[in-house]
C-alpha positions as CSV (number, residue, x, y, z in Angstrom):
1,X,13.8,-23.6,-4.1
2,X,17.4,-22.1,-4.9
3,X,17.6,-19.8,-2.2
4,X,16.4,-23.0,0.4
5,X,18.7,-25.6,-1.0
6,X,21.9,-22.9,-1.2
7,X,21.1,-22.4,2.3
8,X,21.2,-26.1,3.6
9,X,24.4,-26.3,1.6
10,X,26.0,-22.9,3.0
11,X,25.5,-23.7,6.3
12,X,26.9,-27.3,6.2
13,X,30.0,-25.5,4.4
14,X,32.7,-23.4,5.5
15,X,30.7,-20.3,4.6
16,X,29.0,-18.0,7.2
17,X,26.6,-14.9,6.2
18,X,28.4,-12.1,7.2
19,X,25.6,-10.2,9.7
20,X,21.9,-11.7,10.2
21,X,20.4,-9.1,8.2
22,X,22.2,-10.1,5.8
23,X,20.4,-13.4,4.9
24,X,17.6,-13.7,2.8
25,X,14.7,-15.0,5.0
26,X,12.7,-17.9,3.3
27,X,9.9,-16.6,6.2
28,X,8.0,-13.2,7.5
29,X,9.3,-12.3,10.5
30,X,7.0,-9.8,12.2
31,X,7.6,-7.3,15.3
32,X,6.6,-8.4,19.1
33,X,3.8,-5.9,19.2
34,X,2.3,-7.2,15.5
35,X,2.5,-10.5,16.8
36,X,1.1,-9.4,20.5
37,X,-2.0,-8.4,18.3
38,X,-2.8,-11.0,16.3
39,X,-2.3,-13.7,19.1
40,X,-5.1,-11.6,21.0
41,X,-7.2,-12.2,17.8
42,X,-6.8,-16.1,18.8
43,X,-7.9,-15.8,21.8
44,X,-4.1,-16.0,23.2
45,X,-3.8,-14.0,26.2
46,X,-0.8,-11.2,26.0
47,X,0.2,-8.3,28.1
48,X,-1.6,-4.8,27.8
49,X,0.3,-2.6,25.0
50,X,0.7,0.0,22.5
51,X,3.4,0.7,20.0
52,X,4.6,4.2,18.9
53,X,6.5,6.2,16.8
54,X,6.6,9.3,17.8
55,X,7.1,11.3,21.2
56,X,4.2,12.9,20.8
57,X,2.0,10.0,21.2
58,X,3.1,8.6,24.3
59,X,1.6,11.2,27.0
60,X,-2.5,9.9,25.3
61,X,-1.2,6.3,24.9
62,X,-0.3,6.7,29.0
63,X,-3.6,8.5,29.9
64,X,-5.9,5.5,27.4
65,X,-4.3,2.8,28.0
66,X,-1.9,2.8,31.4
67,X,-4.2,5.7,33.5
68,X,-3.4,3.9,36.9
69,X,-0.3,2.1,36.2
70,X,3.0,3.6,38.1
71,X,5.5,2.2,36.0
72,X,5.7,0.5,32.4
73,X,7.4,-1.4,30.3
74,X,9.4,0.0,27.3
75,X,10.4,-2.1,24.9
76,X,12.3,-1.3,21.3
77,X,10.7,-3.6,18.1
78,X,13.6,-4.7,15.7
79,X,13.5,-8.2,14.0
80,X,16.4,-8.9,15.8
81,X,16.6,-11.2,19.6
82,X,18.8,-9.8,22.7
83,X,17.3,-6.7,22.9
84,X,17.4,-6.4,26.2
85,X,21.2,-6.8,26.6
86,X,22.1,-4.8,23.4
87,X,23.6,-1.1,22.9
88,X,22.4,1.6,20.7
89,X,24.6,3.4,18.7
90,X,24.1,6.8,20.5
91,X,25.5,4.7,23.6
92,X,22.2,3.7,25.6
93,X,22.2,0.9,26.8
94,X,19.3,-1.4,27.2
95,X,16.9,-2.0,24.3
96,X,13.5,-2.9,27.0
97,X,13.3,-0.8,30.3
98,X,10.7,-1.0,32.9
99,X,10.5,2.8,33.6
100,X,9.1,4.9,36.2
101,X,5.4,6.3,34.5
102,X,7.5,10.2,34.1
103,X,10.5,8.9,32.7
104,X,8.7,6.9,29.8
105,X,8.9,10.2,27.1
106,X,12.8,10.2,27.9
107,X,14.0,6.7,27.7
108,X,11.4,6.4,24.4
109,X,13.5,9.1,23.0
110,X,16.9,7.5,23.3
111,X,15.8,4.6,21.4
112,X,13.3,6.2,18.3
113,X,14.8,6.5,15.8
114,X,18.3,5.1,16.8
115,X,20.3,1.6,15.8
116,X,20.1,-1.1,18.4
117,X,22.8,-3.7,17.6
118,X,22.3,-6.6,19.6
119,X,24.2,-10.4,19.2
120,X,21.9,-11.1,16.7
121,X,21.4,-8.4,14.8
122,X,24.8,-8.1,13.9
123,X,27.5,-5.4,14.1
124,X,25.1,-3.1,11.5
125,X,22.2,-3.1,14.1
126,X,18.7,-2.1,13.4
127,X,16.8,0.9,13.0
128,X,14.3,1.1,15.7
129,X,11.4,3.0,14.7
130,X,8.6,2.0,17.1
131,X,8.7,1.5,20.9
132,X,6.2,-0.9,22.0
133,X,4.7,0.2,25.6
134,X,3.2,-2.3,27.4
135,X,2.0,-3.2,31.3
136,X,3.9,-4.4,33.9
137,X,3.3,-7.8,34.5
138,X,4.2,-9.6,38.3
139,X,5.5,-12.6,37.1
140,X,5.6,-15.5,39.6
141,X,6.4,-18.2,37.2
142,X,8.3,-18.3,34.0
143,X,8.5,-20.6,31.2
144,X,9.5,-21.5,27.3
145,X,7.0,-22.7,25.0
146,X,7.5,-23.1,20.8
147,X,6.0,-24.3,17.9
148,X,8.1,-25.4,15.0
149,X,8.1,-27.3,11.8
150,X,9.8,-31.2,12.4
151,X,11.2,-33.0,9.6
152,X,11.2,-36.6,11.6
153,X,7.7,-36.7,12.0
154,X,6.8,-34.6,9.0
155,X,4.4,-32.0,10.9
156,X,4.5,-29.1,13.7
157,X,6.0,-30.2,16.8
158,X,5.4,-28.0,20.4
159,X,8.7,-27.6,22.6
160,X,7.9,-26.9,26.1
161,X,10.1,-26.2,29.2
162,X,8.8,-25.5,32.8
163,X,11.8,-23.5,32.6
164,X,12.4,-20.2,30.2
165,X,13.2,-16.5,30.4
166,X,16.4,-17.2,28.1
167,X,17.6,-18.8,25.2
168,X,16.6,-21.9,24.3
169,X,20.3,-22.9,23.4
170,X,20.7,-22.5,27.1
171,X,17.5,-24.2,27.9
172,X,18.5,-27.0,26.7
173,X,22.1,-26.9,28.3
174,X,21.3,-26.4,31.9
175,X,17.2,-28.3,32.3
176,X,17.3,-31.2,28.9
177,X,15.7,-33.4,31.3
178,X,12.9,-30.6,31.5
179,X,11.9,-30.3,27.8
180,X,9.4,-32.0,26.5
181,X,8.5,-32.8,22.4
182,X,5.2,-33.1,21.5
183,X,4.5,-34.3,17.5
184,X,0.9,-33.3,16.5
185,X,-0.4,-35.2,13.4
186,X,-1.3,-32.2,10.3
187,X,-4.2,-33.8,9.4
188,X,-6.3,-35.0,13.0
189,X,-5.0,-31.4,15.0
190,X,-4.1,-30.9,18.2
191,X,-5.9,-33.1,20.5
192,X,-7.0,-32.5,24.5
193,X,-4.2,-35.6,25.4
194,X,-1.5,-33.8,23.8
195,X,-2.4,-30.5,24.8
196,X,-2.9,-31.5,28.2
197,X,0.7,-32.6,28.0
198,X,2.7,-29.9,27.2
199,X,0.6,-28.2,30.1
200,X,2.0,-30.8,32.6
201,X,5.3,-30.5,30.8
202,X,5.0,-26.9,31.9
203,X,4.6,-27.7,35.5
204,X,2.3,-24.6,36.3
205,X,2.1,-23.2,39.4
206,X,-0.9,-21.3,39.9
207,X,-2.6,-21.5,36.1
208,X,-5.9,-23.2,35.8
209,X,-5.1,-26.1,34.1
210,X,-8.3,-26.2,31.8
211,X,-7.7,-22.9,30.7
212,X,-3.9,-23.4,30.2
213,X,-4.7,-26.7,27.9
214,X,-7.3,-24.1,25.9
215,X,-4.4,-21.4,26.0
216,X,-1.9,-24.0,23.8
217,X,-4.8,-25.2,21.5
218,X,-5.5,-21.3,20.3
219,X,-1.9,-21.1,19.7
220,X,-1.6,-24.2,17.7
221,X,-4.4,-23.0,15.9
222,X,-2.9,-19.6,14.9
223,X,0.2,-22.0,14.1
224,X,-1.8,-23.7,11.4
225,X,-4.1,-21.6,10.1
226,X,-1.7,-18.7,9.3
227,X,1.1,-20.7,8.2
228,X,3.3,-20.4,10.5
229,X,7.1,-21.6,10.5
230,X,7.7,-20.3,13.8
231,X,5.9,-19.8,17.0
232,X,7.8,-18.7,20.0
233,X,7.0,-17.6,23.4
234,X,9.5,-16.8,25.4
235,X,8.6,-16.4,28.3
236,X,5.4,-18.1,28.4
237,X,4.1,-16.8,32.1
238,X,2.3,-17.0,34.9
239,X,1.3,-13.5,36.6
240,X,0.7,-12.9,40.5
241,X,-3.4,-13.1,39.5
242,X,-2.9,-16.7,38.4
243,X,-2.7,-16.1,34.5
244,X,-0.7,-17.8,31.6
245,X,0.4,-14.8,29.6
246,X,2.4,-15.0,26.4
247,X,4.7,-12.2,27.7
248,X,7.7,-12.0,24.9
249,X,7.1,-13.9,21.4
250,X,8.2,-14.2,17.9
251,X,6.4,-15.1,14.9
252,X,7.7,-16.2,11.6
253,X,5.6,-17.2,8.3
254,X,6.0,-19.4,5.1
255,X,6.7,-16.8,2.3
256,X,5.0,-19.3,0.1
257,X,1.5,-18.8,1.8
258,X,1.9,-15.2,1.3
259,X,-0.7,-15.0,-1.6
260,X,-3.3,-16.2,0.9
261,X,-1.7,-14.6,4.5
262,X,-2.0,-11.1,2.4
263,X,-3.5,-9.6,6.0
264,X,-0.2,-10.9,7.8
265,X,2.3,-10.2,4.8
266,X,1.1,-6.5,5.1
267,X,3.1,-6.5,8.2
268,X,6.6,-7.1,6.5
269,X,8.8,-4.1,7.6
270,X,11.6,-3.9,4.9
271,X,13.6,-1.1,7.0
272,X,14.5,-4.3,9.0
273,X,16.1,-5.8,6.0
274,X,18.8,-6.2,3.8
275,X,18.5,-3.8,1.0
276,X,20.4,-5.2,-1.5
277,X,18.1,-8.4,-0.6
278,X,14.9,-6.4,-1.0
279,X,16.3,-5.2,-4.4
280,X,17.0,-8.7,-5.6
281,X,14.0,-10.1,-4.4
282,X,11.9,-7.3,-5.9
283,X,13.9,-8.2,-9.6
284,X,13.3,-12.2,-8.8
285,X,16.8,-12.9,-8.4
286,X,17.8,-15.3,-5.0
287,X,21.1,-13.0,-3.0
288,X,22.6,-14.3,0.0
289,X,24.8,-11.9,1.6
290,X,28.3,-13.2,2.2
291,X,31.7,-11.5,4.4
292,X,34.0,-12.1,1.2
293,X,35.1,-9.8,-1.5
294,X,34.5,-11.6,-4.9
295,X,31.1,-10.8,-6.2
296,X,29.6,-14.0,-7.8
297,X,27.0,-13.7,-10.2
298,X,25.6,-17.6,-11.4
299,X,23.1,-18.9,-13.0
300,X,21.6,-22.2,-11.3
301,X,22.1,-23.0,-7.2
302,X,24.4,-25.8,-7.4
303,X,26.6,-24.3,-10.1
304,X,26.6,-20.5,-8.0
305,X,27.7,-23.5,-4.7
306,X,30.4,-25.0,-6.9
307,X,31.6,-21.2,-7.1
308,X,32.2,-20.2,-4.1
309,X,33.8,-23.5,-3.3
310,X,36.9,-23.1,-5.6
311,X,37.0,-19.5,-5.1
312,X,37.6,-20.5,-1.6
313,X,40.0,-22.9,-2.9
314,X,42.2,-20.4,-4.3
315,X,42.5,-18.2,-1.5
316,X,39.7,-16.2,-2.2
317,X,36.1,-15.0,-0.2
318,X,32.7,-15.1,-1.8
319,X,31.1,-12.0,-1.1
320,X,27.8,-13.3,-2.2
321,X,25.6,-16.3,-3.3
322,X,23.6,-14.8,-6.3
323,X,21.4,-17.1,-8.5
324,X,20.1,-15.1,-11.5
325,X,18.1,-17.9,-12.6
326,X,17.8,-20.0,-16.2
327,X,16.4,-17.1,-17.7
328,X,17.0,-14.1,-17.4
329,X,16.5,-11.0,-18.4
330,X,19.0,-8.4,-19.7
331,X,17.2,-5.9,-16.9
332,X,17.2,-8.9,-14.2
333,X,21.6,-9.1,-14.9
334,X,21.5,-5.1,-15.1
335,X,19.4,-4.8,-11.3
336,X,22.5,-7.7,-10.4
337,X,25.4,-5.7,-10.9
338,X,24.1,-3.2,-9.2
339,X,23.6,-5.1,-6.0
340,X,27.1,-6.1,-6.4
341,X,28.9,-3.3,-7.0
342,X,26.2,-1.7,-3.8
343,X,28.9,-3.9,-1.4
344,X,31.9,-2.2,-0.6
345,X,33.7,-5.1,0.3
346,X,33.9,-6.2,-3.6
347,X,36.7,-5.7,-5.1
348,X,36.4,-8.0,-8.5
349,X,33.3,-10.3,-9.6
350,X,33.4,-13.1,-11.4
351,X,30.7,-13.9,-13.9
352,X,29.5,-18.0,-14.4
353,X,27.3,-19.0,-16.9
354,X,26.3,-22.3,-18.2
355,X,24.3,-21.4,-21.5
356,X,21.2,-24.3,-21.7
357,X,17.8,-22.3,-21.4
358,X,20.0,-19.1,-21.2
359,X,22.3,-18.5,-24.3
360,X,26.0,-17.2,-23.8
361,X,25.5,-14.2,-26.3
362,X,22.0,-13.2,-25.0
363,X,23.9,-13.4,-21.3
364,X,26.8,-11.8,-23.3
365,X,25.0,-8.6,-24.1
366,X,23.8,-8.2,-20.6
367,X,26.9,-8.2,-18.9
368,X,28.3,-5.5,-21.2
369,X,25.2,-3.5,-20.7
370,X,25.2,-3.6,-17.2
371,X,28.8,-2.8,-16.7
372,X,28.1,0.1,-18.7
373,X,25.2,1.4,-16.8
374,X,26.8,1.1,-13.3
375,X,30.2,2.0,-14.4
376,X,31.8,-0.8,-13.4
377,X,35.0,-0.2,-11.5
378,X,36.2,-3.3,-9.9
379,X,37.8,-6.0,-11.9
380,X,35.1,-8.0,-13.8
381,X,35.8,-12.1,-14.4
382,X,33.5,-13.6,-17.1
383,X,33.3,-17.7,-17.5
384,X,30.8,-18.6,-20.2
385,X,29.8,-21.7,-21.6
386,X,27.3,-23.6,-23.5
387,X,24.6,-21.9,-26.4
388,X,26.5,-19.9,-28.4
389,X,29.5,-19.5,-26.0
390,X,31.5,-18.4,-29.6
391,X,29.5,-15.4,-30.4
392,X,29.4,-14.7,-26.2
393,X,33.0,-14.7,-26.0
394,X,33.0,-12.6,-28.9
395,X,30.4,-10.1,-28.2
396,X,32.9,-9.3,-24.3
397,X,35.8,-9.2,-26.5
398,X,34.3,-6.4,-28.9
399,X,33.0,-4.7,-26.3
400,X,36.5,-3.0,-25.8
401,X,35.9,-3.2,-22.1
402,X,38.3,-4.5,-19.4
403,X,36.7,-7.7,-19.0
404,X,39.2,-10.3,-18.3
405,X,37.7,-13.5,-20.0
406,X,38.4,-17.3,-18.5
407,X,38.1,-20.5,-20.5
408,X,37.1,-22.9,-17.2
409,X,36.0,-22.3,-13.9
410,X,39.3,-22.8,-12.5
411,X,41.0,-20.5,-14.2
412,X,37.8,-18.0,-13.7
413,X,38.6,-18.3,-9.9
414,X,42.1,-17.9,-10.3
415,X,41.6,-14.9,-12.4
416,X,39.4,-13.5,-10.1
417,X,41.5,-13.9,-6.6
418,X,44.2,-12.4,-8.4
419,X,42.3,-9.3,-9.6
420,X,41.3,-9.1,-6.5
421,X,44.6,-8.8,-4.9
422,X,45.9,-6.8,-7.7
């Protein structure tokens, strides 16, 4: 719950994550051609594909799968959008082609294995490691079509527009008269009356409407019953042979149903994250990456907030949000500092800990430890207070390390901004 509420409170603050991939996600987000697959399993229909890895599996994945086809679609699998319009890092531009059948091996090759960076992926990019290949569909008839999570009326809400093909943001700009909201109750489902609804809201052209209301109840029923957060299509289609096709989607799921969504959670690809986020989360701690320069370490969401607020109000950045928790471990603060000092950007951290459930010496001996084991060579701010702040305060002074110790939090900021510039 940290890691959620810091997030409400960053984003209605003055603070900005520095790069996409650089927030911890409070959802799996899974590639188009994971996602292509397990819609099929609901009975969703989606285009013709394989992904691959290699160069070497393309010329059997053409002869199996695309043996008549003239052309196909290549398309590069990041958990990032805009693909389409981004740039890899070797210069290609152009993360989805629709190729020629004898060019497929060559433009596969200028993406495997590259960076796409894209506008949201950030200036970092993404390693693409599969291409997903997939038919070329004659589309007559494009259209948007989610599934989200609504807080007004406490359930999953569909969002449909008869038009799509680009960002909803956009959507909603140019057609609002043409998007339609449709509430569904948790507990009674999805019923024929709404279903039939967002289908009209669609405005199909050519679709069989029957099967086009039975199309959206199989995707609310993937929604629900793997625990989605997210269920995009974009665009939801209609091919020359009178089909709705979920041609381009995205997929995100509730971490929190993970331990019974172990089929789905196999799917998390950690080369598409943070590592310094898959670090923390693997030693329970709750990081959000930040664009500032003070590491902050803080135990307790609303105290690690307060923070970064008068750090910024002394002319300093937050490079972080970190939350070690009410209890942690000496190995948990150790595994912290680490992720810290991992940050280039960082050039002091500042240490604030209220002692309750977590006593100042105990937190104390940590920090020494830990500055010890990573060599610690940025300026290091320590605030403590609470349980046994004496002995704390005494255990940092003893240490005979450079720690510069604070008696408040506004002279731990002003400390801190000033080693920083120092």
């Amino acid at each position: 719950m940290a890691v959620r509420a810091a997030r409400r409170l960053i984003r209605s603050s003055n603070f900005s994550p520095v790069k996409s991939q650089h927030q911890q996600l409070r959802h799996l987000n899974i590639h188009e051609y994971q996602g292509s697959k397990l819609m099929s399993q609901y009975g969703v229909n989606v285009p013709k594909g394989v992904a691959v890895s290699s160069i070497s599996e393309i010329k059997n994945v053409l002869e199996q799968t695309f043996p008549g086809e003239e052309e196909v679609v290549v398309k590069s699998q990041i958990l990032a959008g805009g693909r389409g319009l981004g740039t890899f890092k070797n210069g290609f531009k152009g993360g989805v082609h629709v190729v020629k059948r004898n060019d497929v091996e060559t433009i596969a090759e200028k993406m495997l294995g590259q960076v796409l960076v894209t506008k949201q992926s950030g200036p970092d990019g993404k390693p693409v490691n599969q291409v997903y290949l997939c038919e070329k569909l004659s589309l007559v008839n494009e259209m948007y079509f989610a599934i989200a999570l609504d807080r007004a009326s406490a359930g999953p809400v569909i969002i449909a527009c008869s038009k799509g093909g680009t960002s909803i943001e956009d959507l909603a700009e140019k057609y609002p008269d043409m998007i339609i909201k449709v509430p569904v109750d948790i507990w009674t489902g999805i019923t024929d009356k709404e279903a039939a609804k967002v289908v009209d809201g669609l405005s199909l052209k050519a679709s069989d409407r029957t099967a086009a209301i039975e199309q959206i109840k199989n995707l609310y029923k993937l929604f629900t019953e793997k625990d989605c957060t997210l269920l995009e299509i974009n665009p939801l289609a209609e091919t020359a042979e009178k089909k709705l096709v979920a041609a381009d989607a995205k997929l995100n799921f509730d971490d929190n149903a993970a331990f019974r969504q172990k089929d789905v959670f196999t799917l998390r690809d950690q080369s598409q994250e943070d590592p310094r986020e898959v670090a923390a989360a693997a030693a329970d701690l709750n990081y959000i990456g930040l664009d500032g320069e003070i590491g902050c370490m803080v135990n307790g969401a609303g105290l690690a907030m307060a923070t970064m607020d008068i750090i910024k109000l002394h002319g300093g950045t937050p490079a972080n949000f970190l939350d070690v928790g009410g209890n942690a471990s000496e190995g948990q603060v150790v595994e912290a500092f680490k992720i810290l000092t991992s940050d280039a950007r960082v050039k002091a951290i500042l240490v604030n800990i209220f002692g309750g459930i977590m006593k100042c010496d105990i937190i104390a001996s940590g920090i020494v430890n830990a500055a010890k084991q990573v060599s610690l060579k940025v300026p290091l701010v320590v605030r403590l207070e609470g349980t046994n702040v004496d002995m704390g305060k005494s255990i940092l002074k003893e240490s005979g390390m450079a720690i510069i110790p604070a008696e408040d939090l506004d002279d731990a900021a002003c400390k801190a901004v000033d080693a920083m510039k120092g």
